[in-house]
C-alpha positions as CSV (number, residue, x, y, z in Angstrom):
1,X,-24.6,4.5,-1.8
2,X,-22.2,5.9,-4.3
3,X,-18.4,5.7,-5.8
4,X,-16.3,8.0,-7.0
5,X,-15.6,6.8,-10.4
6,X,-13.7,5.7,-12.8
7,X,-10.1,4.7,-10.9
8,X,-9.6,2.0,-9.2
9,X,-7.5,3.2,-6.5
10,X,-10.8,5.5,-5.8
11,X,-13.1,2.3,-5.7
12,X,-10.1,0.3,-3.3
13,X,-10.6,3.2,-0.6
14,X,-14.4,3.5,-1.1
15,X,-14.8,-0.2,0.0
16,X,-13.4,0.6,3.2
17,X,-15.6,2.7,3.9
18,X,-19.3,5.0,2.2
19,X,-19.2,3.9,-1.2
20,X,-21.4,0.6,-1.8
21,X,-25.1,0.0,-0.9
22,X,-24.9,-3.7,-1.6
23,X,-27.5,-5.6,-3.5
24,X,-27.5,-9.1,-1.5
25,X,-27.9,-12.4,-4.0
26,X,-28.3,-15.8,-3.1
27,X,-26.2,-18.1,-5.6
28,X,-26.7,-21.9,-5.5
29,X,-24.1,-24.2,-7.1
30,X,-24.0,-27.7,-7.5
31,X,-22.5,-30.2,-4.6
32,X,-19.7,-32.4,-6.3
33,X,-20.4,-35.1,-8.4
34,X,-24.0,-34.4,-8.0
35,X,-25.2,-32.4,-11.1
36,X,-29.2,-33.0,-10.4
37,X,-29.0,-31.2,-7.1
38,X,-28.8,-27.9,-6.1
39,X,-27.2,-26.7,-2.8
40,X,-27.7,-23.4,-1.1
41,X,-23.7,-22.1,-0.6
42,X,-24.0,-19.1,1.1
43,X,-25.5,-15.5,1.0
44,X,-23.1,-12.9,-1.1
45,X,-23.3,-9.6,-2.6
46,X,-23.4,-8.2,-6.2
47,X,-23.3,-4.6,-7.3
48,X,-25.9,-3.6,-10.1
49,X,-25.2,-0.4,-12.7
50,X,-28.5,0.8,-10.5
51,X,-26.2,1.0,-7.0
52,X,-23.3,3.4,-8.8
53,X,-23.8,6.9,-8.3
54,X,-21.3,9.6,-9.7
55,X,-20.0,11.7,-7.5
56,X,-17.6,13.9,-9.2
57,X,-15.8,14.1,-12.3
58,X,-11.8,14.2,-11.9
59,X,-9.5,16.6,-14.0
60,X,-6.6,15.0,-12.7
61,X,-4.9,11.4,-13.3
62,X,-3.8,10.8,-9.8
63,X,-5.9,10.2,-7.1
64,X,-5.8,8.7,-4.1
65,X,-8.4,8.8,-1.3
66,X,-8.0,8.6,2.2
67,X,-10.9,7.9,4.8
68,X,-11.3,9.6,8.0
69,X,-14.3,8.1,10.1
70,X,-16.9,8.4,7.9
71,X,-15.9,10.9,5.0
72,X,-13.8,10.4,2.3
73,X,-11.1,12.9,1.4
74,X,-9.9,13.0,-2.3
75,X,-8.0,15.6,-4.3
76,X,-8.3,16.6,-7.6
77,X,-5.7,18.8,-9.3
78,X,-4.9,21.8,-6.6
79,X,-8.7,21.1,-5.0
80,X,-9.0,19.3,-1.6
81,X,-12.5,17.3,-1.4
82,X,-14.7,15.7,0.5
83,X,-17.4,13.0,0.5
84,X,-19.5,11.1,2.5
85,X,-20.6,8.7,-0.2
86,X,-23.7,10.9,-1.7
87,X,-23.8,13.4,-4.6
88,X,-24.9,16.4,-1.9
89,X,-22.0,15.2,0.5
90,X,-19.6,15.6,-2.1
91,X,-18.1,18.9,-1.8
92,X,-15.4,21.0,-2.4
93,X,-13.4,21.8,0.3
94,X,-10.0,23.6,-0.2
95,X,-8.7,25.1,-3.3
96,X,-4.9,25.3,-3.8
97,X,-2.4,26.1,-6.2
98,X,-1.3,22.1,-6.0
99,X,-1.8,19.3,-3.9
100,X,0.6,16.2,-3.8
101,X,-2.5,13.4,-4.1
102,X,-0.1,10.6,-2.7
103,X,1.0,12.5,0.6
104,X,-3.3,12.4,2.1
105,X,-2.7,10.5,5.3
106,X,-5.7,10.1,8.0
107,X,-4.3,11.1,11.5
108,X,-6.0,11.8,14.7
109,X,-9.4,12.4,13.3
110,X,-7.9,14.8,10.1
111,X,-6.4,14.3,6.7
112,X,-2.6,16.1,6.4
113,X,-1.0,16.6,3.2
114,X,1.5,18.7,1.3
115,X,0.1,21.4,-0.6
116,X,1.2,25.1,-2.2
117,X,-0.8,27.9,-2.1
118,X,1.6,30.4,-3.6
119,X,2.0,32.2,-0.4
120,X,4.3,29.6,1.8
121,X,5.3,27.4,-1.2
122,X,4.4,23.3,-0.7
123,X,4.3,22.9,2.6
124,X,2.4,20.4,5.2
125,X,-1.6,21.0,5.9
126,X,-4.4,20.1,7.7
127,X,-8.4,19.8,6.8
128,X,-10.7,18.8,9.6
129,X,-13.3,19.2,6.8
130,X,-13.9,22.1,7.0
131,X,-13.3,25.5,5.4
132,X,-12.0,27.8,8.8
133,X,-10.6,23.9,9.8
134,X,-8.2,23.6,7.0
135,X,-4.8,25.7,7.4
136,X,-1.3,25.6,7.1
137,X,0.4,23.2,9.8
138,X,4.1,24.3,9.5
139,X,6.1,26.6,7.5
140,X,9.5,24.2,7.1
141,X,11.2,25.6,4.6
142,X,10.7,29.8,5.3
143,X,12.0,32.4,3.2
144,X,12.0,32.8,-0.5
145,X,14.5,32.8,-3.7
146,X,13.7,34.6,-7.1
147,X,10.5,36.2,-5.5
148,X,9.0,32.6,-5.0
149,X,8.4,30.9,-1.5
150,X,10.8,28.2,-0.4
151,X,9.0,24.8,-0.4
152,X,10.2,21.8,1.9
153,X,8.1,19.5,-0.3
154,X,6.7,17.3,2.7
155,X,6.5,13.4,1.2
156,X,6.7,9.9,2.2
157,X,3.7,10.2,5.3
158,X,3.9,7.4,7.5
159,X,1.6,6.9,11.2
160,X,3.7,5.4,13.5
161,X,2.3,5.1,17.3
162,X,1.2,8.5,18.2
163,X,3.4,10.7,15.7
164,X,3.3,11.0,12.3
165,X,6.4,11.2,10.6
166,X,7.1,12.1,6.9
167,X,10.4,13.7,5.3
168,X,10.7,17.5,4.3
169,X,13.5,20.2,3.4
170,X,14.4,23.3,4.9
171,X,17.9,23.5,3.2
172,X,19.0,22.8,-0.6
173,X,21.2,20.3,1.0
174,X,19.1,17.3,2.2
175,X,15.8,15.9,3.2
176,X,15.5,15.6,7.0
177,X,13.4,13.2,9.0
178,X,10.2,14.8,11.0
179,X,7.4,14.1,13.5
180,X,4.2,15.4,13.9
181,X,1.5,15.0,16.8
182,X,-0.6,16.8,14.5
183,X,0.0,20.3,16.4
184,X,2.3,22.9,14.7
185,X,4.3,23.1,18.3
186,X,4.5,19.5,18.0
187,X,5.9,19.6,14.3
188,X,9.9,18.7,14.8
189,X,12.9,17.5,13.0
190,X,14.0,14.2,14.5
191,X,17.0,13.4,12.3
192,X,19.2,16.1,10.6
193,X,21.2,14.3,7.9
194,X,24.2,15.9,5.7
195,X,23.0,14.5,2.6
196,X,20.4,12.5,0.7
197,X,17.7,11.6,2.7
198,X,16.2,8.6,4.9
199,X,14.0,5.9,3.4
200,X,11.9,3.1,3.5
201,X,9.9,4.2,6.8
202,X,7.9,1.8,8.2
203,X,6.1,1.6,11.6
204,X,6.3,-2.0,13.4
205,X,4.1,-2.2,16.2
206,X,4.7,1.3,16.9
207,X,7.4,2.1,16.4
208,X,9.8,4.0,13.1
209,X,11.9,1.5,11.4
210,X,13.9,3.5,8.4
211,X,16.9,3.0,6.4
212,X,19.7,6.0,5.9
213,X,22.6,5.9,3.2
214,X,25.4,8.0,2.4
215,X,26.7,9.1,-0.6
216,X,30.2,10.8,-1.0
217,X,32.5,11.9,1.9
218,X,29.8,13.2,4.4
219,X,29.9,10.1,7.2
220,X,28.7,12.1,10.3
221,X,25.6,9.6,10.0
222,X,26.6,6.5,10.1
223,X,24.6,4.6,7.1
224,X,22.2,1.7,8.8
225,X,18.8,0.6,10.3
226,X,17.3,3.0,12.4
227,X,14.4,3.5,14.9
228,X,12.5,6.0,16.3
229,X,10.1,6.9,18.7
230,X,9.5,10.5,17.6
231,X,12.0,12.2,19.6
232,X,15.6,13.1,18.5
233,X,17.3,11.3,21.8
234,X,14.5,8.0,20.6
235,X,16.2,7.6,16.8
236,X,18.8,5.8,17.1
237,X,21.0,3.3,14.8
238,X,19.9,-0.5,14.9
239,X,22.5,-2.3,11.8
240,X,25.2,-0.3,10.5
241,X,26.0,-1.2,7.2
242,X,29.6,-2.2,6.6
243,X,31.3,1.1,4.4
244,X,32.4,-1.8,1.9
245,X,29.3,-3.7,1.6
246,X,28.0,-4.2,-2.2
247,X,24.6,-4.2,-1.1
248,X,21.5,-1.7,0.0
249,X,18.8,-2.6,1.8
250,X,15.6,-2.8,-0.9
251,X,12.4,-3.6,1.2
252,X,11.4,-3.5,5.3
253,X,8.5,-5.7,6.1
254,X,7.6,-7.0,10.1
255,X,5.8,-10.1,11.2
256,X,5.5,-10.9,15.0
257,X,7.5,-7.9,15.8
258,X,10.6,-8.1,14.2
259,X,11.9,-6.4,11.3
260,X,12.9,-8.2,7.8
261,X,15.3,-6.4,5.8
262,X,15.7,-7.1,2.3
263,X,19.1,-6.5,0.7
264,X,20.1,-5.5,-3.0
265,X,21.3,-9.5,-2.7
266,X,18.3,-10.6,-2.1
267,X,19.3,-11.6,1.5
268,X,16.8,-11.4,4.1
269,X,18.1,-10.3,7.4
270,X,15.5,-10.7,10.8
271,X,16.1,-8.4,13.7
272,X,14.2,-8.7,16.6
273,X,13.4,-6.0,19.5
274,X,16.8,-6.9,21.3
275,X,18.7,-6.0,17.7
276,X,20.1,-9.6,17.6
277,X,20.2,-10.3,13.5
278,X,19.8,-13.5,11.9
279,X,19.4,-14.6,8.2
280,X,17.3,-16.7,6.3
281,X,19.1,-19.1,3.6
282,X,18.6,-18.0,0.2
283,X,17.8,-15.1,-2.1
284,X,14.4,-13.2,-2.8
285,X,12.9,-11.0,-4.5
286,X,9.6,-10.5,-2.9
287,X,8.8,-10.6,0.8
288,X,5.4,-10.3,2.1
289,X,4.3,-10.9,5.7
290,X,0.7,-12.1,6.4
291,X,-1.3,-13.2,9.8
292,X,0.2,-16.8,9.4
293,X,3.8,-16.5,7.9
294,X,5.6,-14.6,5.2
295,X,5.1,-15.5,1.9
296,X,8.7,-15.1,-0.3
297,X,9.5,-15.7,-3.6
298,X,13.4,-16.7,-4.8
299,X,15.7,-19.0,-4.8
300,X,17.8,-21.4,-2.5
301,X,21.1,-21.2,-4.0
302,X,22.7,-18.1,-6.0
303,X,21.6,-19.9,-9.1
304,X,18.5,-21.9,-8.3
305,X,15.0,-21.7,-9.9
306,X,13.0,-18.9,-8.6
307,X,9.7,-20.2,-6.7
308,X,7.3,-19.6,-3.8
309,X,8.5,-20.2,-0.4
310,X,6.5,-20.1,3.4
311,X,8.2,-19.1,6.4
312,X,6.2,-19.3,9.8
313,X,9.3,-17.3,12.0
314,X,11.1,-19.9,13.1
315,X,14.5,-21.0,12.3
316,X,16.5,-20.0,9.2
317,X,15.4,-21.8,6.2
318,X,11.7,-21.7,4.6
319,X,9.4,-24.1,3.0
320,X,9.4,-24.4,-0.8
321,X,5.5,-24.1,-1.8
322,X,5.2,-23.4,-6.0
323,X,7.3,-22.8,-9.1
324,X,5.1,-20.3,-10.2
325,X,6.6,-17.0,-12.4
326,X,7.2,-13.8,-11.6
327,X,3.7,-13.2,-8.4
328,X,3.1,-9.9,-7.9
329,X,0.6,-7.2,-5.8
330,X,0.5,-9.7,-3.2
331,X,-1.9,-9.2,-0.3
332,X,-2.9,-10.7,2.5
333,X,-6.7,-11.1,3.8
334,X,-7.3,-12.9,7.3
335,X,-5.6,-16.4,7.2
336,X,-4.6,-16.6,3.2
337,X,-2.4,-14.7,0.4
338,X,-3.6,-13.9,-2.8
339,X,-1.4,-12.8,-5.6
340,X,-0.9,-12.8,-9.3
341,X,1.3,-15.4,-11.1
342,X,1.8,-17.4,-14.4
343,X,2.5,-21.2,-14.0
344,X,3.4,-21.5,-17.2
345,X,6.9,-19.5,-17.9
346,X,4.9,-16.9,-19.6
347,X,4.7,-14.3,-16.7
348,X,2.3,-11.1,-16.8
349,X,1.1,-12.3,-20.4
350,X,-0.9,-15.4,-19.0
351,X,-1.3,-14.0,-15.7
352,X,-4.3,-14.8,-13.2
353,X,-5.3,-15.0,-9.7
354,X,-3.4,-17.4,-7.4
355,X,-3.8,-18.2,-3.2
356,X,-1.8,-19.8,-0.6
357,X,-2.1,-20.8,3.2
358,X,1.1,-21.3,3.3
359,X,0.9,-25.1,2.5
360,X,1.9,-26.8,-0.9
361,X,-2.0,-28.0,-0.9
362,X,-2.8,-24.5,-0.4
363,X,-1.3,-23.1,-3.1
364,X,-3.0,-22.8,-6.2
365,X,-4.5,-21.1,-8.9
366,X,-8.0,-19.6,-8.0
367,X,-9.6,-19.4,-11.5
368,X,-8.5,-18.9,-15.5
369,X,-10.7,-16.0,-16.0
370,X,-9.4,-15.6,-19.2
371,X,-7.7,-18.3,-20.7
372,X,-7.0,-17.2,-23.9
373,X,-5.0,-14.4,-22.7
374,X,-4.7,-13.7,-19.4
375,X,-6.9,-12.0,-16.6
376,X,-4.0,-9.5,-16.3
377,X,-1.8,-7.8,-18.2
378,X,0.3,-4.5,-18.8
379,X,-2.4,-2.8,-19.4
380,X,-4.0,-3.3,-15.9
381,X,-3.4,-2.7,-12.1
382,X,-4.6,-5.7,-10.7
383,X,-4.7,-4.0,-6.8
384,X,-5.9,-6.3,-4.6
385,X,-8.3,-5.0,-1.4
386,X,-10.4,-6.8,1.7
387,X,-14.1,-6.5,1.4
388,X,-16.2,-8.5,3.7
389,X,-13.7,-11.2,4.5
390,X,-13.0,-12.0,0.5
391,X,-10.5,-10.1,-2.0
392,X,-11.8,-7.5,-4.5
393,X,-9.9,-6.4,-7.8
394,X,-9.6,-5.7,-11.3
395,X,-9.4,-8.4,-13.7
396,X,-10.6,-9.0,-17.5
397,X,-12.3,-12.0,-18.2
398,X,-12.3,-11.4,-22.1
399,X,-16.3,-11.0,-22.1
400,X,-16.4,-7.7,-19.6
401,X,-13.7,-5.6,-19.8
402,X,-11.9,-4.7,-17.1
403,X,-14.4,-4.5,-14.2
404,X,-14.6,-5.3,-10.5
405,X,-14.7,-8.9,-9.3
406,X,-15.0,-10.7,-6.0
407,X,-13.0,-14.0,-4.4
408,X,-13.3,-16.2,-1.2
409,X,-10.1,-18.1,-2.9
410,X,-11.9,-20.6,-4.4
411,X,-13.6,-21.2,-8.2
412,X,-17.5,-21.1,-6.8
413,X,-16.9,-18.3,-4.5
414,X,-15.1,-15.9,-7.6
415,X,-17.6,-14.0,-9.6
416,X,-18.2,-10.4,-11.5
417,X,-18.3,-8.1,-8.5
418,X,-19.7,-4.7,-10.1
419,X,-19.9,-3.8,-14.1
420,X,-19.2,-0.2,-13.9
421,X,-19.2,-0.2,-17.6
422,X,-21.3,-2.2,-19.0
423,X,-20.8,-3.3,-22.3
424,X,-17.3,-2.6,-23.0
C-alpha cells in the first residue's frame, strides 16, 4: 500500500499496521558444503521503489505515529492527521496551535494527546477521527496569567488495564499523577504530590508501577515504588526508599509478573505481587525482559568486566553469555533478542547486529554488514521492530545507504528489506 516517508519511526509504526503491500520472492541458497546444489529455504518478502507511495510531506522533525484499528494517526507541526495507508485516506484532521507528537497514545478505539489551541492552553484531547469527534477532554490547569491560558502540559501517556494514566499540572508547584477511562468525568488526579513529579510509569500485567522522589524538605510523600489501580484509595507505596540511600531507581522492567527495579548502582531489585524483594548479584546497566528470560548487561563484582548475562527468574545470580561492548536498542521478538554490539572494544564505531536465546551458543553476531566501518553508527537510529516473525531496521551496508533491512537471526535469512532511496 503506502508509507509515510522519510523517518523511520513513521516506517516502525506503519509495519504494524496499513503501510506495505509486500512483493513476495522466493530466494534459494545453497545447503552446506554443497556449492552445486540449490535448496528452496523458504518464501519471504521484499519491498520494490514500485510498492512506496508518498503520503504526505512533513514540516516537522518529530513524528511519531500511533495506530488505532486500521488508521494511522500522525502529527505534523500543530496538525493532527490521519491515514489509512492510501494517498486519498490521508487527511487532515485537526489543526492546532501545537501538538506534543510523543504524547499520541491509542486508547479505547481513539488516539489522546496534549495539544494547545490558544483558547484552553496545552491541555489533553481526543480524535475519534473525525472533525465533530475530536474535542477537548479536560481542562486541568483552568484560568489564565498574563492574558494567556494556563497549560497543565499532559505528558508521559501510559495504558494500564482499563485507565490510562499520564502526568499533568494544575499548580506551578508540581506535576500530579492522573487517570483517564477516556471520559472527561472519568479524568481524575490519583496522586497529589508536594513537589517534582512521579516517574518511570509502567503497567505490569495491569497494573501502574511508578517511582516518586523528593527533593528538599517536603516529605508528606514518602519517596518509593508505587502502584496503582486508577483510584486514589488503589496507589499505594510498594519500597520506600531509605532517606539516606545514595541511589535512585533508573529503569522498571517486568517479566512473569514481577517488577525489576534498576538502581543508580546498578543493582537490580525483583518484587513480586506479595512485595517481598530480592536482588540479583551484580551491577547492570541495561535490563531487558523478553518471552524467555531477561537479557542484562554488567558486571559481577563492583569492578568486573562488563558483559552479557541471561536470567530465566529463578534464584539470585544470572548466567554469563558474551563479552560484547556497550549493546544497545535491544528488543525482543518471539523466542530471541536482538541488539546492537561491538565485539571488538570499539563500541558504536564497529557496531552491527547481534542475537541471543539466552544460551552462550545463542549468542552471536548475525552478520558484518559493513565491515569496514560498521552497520551503525552516530549518525543512525538503529530501532529495532517485529514484522512477520523477523526484526526490521535501519542499517548501512556501505553500498546502500541507510535503508530498511530484514532478519530471522541468521546470515541467509538477513537481506535489504526496502530501498526507499535508491541510489544514495
Amino acid at each position: 500500500m503506502a508509507v509515510l516517508r522519510y523517518t523511520f519511526q513513521t516506517l516502525s509504526q506503519c509495519f504494524r499496521s496499513v503501510c506495505f503491500r509486500p512483493i513476495p520472492r522466493r530466494r534459494s541458497m545453497p545447503p552446506a558444503g554443497r556449492v552445486s546444489e540449490v535448496q528452496l529455504l523458504e518464501d519471504r518478502t521484499l519491498l520494490s521503489g514500485d510498492t512506496l507511495v508518498e503520503l504526505h510531506q512533513f514540516t516537522a522533525n518529530s513524528v511519531q505515529p500511533v495506530v488505532v484499528g486500521e488508521t494511522m494517526f500522525f502529527a505534523d507541526g500543530g496538525q493532527l492527521w490521519k491515514s489509512d495507508g492510501t494517498p486519498n485516506g490521508t487527511t487532515l484532521v485537526h489543526e492546532f496551535s501545537s501538538i506534543d507528537p510523543f504524547t499520541l497514545t491509542a486508547f479505547d478505539g481513539a488516539v489522546y494527546f496534549s495539544a494547545n489551541d490558544l483558547e484552553f492552553g496545552q491541555e489533553l484531547w481526543r480524535s475519534d477521527g473525525t472533525a465533530e469527534g475530536t474535542s477537548l477532554l479536560k481542562d486541568i490547569y483552568t484560568g489564565s496569567q498574563f492574558s494567556l491560558p494556563n497549560s497543565s502540559r499532559p505528558s508521559d501517556f501510559v495504558v494500564s488495564g482499563s485507565s490510562r494514566y499520564f502526568l499533568a499540572a494544575n499548580d506551578a508547584q508540581s506535576r500530579d499523577l492522573w487517570a483517564s477511562d477516556g471520559t472527561t468525568e472519568g479524568t481524575h488526579r490519583i496522586l497529589d504530590v508536594p513537589t517534582n513529579a512521579p516517574s518511570l510509569l509502567t503497567d505490569v500485567n495491569g497494573t501502574l508501577f511508578f517511582n516518586y522522589q523528593f527533593f528538599g524538605s517536603q516529605m508528606s510523600i514518602p519517596a518509593g515504588l508505587y502502584r496503582s489501580d486508577g483510584t486514589v484509595e488503589g496507589t499505594t507505596l510498594v519500597t520506600q526508599f531509605g532517606l539516606g540511600a545514595f541511589s535512585w531507581p533508573r529503569d522498571i522492567q517486568t517479566f512473569e509478573g514481577d517488577v525489576y527495579l534498576r538502581d543508580s548502582n546498578g543493582t537490580v531489585s525483583i518484587i513480586d505481587n506479595l512485595g517481598l524483594n530480592r536482588q540479583l548479584r551484580g551491577y547492570y546497566s541495561d535490563v531487558t525482559p523478553g518471552a524467555i528470560g531477561v537479557l542484562l548487561y554488567g558486571t559481577e563484582t563492583f569492578l568486573g568486566t562488563n558483559q552479557l548475562w541471561f536470567y530465566d527468574g529463578d534464584g539470585d545470580t544470572p548466567v554469563p553469555l558474551s563479552e560484547v561492548n556497550l549493546p544497545s536498542r535491544t528488543t525482543t521478538i518471539n523466542d530471541r533478542f536482538f541488539f546492537v554490539a561491538a565485539a571488538d572494544g570499539t563500541g558504536i564505531v564497529n557496531a552491527e547486529l547481534w542475537t541471543s536465546d539466552g544460551t552462550v551458543d545463542g549468542t552471536h553476531l548475525v552478520e558484518d554488514l559493513n565491515p569496514d566501518r560498521g552497520t551503525f553508527d552516530s549518525a543512525a537510529n538503529p530501532w529495532f521492530f517485529p514484522f512477520d516473525g523477523d526484526v526490521v531496521f535501519l542499517a548501512d551496508d556501505g553500498t546502500n545507504g541507510y535503508e530498511l533491512w530484514r532478519s530471522d537471526g541468521t546470515p541467509e535469512g538477513t537481506d535489504l528489506f526496502v530501498d526507499v532511496n535508491p541510489g544514495t
